[in-house]
C-alpha positions as CSV (number, residue, x, y, z in Angstrom):
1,X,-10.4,-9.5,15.0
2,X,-11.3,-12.8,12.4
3,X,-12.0,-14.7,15.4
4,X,-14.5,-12.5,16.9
5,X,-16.8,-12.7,13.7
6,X,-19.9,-15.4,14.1
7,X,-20.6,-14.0,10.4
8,X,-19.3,-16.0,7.8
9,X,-21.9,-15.2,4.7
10,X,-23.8,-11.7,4.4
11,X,-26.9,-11.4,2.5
12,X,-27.5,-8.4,0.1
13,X,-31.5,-7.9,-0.6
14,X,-30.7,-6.0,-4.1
15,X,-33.1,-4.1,-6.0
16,X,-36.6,-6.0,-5.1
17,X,-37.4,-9.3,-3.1
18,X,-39.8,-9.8,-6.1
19,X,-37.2,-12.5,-8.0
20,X,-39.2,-11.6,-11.2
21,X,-38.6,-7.6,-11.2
22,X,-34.9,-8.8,-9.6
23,X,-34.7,-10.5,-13.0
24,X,-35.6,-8.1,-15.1
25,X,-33.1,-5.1,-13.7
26,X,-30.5,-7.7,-14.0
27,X,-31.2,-8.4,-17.8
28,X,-31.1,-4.3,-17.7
29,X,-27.7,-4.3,-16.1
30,X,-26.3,-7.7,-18.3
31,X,-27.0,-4.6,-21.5
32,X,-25.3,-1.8,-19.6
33,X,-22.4,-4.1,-18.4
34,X,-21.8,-5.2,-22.4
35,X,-22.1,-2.1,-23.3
36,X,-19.7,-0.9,-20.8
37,X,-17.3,-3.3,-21.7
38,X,-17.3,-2.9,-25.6
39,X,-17.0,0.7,-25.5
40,X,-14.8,1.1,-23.2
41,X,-12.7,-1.9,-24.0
42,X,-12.9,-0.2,-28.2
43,X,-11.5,2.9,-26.6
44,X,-9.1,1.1,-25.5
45,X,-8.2,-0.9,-28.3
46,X,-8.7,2.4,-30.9
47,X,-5.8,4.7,-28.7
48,X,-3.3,1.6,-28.6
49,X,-3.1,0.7,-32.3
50,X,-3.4,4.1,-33.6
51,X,-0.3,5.5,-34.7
52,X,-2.4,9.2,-34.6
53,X,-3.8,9.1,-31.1
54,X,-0.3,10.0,-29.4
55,X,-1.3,12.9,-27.1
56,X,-1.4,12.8,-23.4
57,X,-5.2,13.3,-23.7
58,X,-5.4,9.7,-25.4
59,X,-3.0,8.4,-23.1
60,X,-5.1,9.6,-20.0
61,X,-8.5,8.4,-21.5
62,X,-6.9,4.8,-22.2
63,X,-6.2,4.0,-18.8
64,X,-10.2,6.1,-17.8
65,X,-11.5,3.7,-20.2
66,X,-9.7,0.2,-19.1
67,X,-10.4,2.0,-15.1
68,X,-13.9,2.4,-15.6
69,X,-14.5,-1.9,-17.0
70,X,-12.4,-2.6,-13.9
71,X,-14.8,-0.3,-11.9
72,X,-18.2,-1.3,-13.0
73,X,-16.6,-5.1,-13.2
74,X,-16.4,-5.6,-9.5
75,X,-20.3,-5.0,-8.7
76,X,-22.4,-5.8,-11.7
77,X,-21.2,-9.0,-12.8
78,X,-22.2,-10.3,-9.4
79,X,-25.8,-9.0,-9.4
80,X,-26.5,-10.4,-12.9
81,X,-25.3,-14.3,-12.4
82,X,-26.8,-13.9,-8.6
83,X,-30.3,-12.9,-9.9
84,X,-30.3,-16.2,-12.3
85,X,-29.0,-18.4,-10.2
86,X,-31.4,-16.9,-7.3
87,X,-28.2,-16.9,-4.9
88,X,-28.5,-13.8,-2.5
89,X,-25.5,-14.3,-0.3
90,X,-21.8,-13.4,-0.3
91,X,-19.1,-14.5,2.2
92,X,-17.6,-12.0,4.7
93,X,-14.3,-12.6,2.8
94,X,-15.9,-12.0,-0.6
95,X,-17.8,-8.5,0.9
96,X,-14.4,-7.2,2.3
97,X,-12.8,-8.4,-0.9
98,X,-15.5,-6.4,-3.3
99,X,-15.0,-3.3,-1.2
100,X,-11.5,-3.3,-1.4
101,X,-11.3,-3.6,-5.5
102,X,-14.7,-0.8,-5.3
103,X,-12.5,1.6,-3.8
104,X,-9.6,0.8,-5.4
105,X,-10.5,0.8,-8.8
106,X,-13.2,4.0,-7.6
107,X,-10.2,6.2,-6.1
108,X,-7.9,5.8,-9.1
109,X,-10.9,7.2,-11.8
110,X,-11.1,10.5,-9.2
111,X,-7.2,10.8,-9.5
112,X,-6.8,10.1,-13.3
113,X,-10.1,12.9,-13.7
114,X,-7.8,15.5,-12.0
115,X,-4.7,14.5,-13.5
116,X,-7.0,14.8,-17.3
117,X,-8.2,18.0,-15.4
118,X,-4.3,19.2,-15.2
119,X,-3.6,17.7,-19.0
120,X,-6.4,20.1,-20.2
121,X,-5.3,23.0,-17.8
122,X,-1.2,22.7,-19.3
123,X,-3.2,22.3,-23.2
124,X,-5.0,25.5,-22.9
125,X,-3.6,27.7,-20.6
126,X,0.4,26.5,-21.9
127,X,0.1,25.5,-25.4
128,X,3.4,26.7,-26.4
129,X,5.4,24.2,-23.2
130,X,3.0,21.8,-23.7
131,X,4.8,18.7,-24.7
132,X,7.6,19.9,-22.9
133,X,5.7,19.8,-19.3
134,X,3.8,16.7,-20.6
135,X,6.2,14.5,-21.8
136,X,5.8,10.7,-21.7
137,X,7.8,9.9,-18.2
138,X,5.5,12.8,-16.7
139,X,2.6,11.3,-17.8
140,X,3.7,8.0,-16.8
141,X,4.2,9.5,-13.5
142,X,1.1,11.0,-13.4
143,X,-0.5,7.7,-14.1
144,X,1.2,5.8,-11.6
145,X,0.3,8.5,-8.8
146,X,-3.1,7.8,-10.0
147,X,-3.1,4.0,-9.4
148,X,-1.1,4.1,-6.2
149,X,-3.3,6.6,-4.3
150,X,-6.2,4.5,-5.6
151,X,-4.8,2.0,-3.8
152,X,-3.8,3.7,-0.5
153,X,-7.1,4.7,-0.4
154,X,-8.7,1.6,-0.7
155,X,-6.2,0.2,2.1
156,X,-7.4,2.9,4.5
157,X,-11.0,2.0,3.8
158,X,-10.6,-1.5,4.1
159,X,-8.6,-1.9,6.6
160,X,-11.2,0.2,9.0
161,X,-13.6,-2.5,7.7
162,X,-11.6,-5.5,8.4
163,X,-10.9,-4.5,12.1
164,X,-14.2,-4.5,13.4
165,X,-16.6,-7.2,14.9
166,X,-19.4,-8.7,13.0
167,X,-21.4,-10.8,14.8
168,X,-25.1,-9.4,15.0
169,X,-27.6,-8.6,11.7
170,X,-26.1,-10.2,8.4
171,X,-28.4,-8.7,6.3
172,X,-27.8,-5.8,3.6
173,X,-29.8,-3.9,1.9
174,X,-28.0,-3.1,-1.1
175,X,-26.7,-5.1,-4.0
176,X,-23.1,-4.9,-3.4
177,X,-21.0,-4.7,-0.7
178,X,-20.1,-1.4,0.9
179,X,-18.4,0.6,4.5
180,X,-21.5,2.4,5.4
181,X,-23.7,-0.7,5.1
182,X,-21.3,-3.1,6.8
183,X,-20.9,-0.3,10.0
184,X,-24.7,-1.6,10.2
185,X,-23.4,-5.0,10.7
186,X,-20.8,-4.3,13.4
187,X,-21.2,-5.2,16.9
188,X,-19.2,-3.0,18.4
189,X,-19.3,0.9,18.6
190,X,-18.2,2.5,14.9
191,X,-18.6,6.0,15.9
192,X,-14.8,6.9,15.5
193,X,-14.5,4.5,12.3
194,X,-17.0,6.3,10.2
195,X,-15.3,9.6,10.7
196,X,-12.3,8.0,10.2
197,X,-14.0,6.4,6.5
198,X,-15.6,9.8,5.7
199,X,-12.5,11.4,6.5
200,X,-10.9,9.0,4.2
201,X,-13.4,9.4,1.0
202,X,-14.3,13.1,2.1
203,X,-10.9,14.1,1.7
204,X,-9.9,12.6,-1.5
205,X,-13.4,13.9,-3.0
206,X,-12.9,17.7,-2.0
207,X,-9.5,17.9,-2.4
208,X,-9.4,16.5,-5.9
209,X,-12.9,18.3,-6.6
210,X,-11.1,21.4,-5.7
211,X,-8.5,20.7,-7.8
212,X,-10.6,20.3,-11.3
213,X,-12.5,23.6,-10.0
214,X,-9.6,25.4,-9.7
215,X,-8.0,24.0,-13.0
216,X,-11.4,24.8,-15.2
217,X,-11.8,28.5,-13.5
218,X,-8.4,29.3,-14.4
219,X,-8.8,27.6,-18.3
220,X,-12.2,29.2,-18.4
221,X,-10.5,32.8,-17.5
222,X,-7.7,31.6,-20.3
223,X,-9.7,31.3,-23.2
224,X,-10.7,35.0,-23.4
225,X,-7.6,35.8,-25.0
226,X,-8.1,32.4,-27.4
227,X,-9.3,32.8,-30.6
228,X,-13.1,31.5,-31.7
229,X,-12.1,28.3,-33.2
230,X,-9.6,28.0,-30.4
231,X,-12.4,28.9,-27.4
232,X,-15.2,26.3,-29.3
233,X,-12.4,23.5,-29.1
234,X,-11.1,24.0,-25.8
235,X,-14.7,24.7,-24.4
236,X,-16.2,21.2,-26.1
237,X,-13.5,19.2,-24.7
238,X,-14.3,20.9,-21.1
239,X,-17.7,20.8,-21.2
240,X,-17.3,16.8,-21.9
241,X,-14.6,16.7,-18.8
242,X,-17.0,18.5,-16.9
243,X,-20.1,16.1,-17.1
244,X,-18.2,13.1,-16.5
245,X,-17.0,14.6,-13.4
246,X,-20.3,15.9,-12.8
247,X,-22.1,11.7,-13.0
248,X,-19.1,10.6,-11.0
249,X,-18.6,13.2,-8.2
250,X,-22.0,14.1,-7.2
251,X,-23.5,10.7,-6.7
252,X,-20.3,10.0,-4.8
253,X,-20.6,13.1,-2.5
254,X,-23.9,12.2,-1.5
255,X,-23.1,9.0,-0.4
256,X,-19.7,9.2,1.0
257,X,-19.7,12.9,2.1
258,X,-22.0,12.5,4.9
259,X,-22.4,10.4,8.3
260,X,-22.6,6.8,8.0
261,X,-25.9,5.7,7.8
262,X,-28.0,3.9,5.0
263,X,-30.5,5.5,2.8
264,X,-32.8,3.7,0.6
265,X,-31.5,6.4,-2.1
266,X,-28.4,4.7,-2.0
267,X,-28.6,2.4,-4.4
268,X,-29.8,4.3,-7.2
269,X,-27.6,6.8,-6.8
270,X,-25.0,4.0,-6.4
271,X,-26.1,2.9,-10.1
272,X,-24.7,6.3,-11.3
273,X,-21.4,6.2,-10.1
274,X,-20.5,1.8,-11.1
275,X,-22.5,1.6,-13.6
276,X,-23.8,4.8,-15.7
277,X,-21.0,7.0,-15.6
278,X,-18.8,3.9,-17.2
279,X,-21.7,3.7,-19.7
280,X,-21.7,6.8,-20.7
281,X,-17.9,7.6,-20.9
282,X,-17.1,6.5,-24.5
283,X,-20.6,8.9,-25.7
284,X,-19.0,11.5,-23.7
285,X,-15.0,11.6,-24.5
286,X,-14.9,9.7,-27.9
287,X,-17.4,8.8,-30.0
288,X,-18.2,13.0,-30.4
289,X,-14.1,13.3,-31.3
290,X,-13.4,13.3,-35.1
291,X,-10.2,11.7,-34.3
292,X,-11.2,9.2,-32.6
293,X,-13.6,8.0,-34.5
294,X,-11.4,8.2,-37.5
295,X,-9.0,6.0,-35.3
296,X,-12.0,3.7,-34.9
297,X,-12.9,3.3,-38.6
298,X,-9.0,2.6,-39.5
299,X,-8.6,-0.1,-37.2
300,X,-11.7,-1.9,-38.0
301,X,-10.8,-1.6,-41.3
302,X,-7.2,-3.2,-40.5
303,X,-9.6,-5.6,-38.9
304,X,-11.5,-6.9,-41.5
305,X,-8.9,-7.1,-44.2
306,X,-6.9,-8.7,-41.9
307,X,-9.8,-11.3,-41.5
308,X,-10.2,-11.7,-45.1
309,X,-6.3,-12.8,-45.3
C-alpha cells in the first residue's frame, strides 16, 4: 500500500493559525509537560527506593505513573518545539509512528486502571487473602497483561491505518496525529475501517469500563459491613480511583466511541485525556497519601545528605 501514497509529509494546523496565541498554548503545555514529568517521574522514584511502599497498590501506581510520562510524551513534546521553531509538518512515517506509541502507551493506562480497579476490589472485599491472591508473580502478571494488550491494541489500530491510501488532502486539523483524522486523508472508501477502529477502541473502553463498574459496585456494597475508619479509607482511595478514571474514560468515549468523523471539540477534549489526566495523577493518587508523602520526605532527605557527602 507504501506505493500508492503521493503523501509523504502531513500538516497538523494545532490550536490557532495565529503563530502568537500558537506560542503562547505551547509555553502553557512546556509547564504542564514539566510538571507531568516531575510528578510523575517523583512517584516513581518515591515507590522504588522506599523500603515502606511494598504493596500492590504502589506497585500498580509506579508503572501508572512512568505510563502516563510515556503517554503525554508522545504528543506534547512535539507541539511545544514545533510552535518555536514554526514547523507545522510531520512525515506520513512520523504520523503512523505517533499513533502507534498514542495507542500503545493509551491502551496500557486503561488496562493497568482495571487491573488497580481489581487490586482495590481483592483489598476491600478480601482483606484476609489478600497478599495471598496478590502476590508478586500475580502482580507481575497482571502488569505484563497490561503492557501486552496495550500493545495488541495499538497493532490493530495501526495496522488499519497503515493499509490504506493517502493520496488526496494532507492537511489535519489537530495537533497530533490520530485514526479518525487520517480516515479524512484516505483516498479510498474507509467505511468498513472505521468500524473496524471503533470496534477496536470501543471494545477495550466498555469492556474494561464495565469491569471497574462492576469491581466498585461490588466494593461499594462491601463496605457496609466495614467499620467507620475502615469505610473513610477504602472510600478515599475509591473516590481518587474513580476520578482518574472519570478524566481518562470520558474524554476517550467521546472521541473514540462514536463514527469516525472530526469535531472541532476534539482537541480539547483530546487535551484531557494526553495531557491533564497525567497532570493531575500525582494530586490525585499521592500527594493526598500520608505514606507517600512520608516516602517523599525520606528520600529527599537521603538526597540531600547524600549531596552534602
Amino acid at each position: 500500500m507504501a506505493a500508492k501514497n503521493n503523501v509523504t509529509e502531513i500538516i497538523l494546523l494545532g490550536f490557532s493559525p495565529n503563530q502568537d496565541v500558537q506560542k503562547t498554548i505551547s509555553v502553557v503545555f512546556l509547564l504542564m509537560y514539566m510538571a507531568v514529568v516531575l510528578g510523575n517521574g517523583l512517584i516513581v522514584a518515591t515507590i522504588m527506593a522506599s523500603k515502606v511502599l511494598t504493596s500492590p497498590m504502589y506497585f500498580f501506581l509506579s508503572y501508572l505513573s512512568f505510563v502516563e510520562i510515556c503517554y503525554c510524551s508522545v504528543t506534547a513534546p512535539k507541539l511545544i518545539i514545533d510552535s518555536f521553531i514554526e514547523r507545522e509538518s510531520i512525515s506520513l512515517k512520523g504520523c503512523i509512528t505517533q499513533i502507534f506509541f498514542l495507542h500503545f502507551f493509551g491502551g496500557t493506562e486503561i488496562f493497568l486502571l482495571t487491573v488497580m480497579a481489581y487490586d482495590r476490589y481483592v483489598a476491600i472485599c478480601k482483606p484476609l487473602h489478600y497478599t495471598v491472591i496478590m502476590n508478586r508473580r500475580v502482580c507481575g502478571l497482571l502488569v505484563g497483561a497490561a503492557w501486552g494488550g496495550g500493545l495488541l491494541h495499538s497493532v490493530g489500530q495501526t495496522s488499519l491505518i497503515f493499509q490504506l491510501p493517502f493520496c488526496g488532502l494532507k492537511v489535519l486539523d489537530h495537533y497530533f496525529c490520530d485514526v479518525h483524522p487520517m480516515l479524512k486523508l484516505a483516498c479510498s472508501d474507509t467505511f468498513l475501517i472505521g468500524v473496524l477502529i471503533i470496534l477496536n477502541g470501543g471494545s477495550i473502553s466498555v469492556i474494561s469500563f464495565m469491569v471497574l463498574l462492576a469491581s466498585y459496585v461490588v466494593i461499594l456494597c462491601s463496605l457496609r459491613t466495614q467499620t467507620s475508619e475502615g469505610r473513610r479509607k477504602a472510600l478515599s482511595t475509591c473516590a481518587s480511583h474513580i476520578v482518574v478514571v472519570g478524566l481518562f474514560f470520558i474524554p476517550c468515549s467521546f472521541v473514540y466511541m462514536r463514527p469516525c468523523v472530526t469535531l472541532s471539540a476534539d482537541k480539547i477534549v483530546a487535551v484531557f485525556y494526553t495531557v491533564l489526566t497525567p497532570l493531575l495523577n500525582p494530586f490525585i493518587y499521592s500527594f493526598r497519601n500520608a505514606e507517600v508523602k512520608n516516602a517523599m520526605r525520606s528520600l529527599m532527605m537521603r538526597t540531600v545528605i547524600w549531596g552534602e557527602k
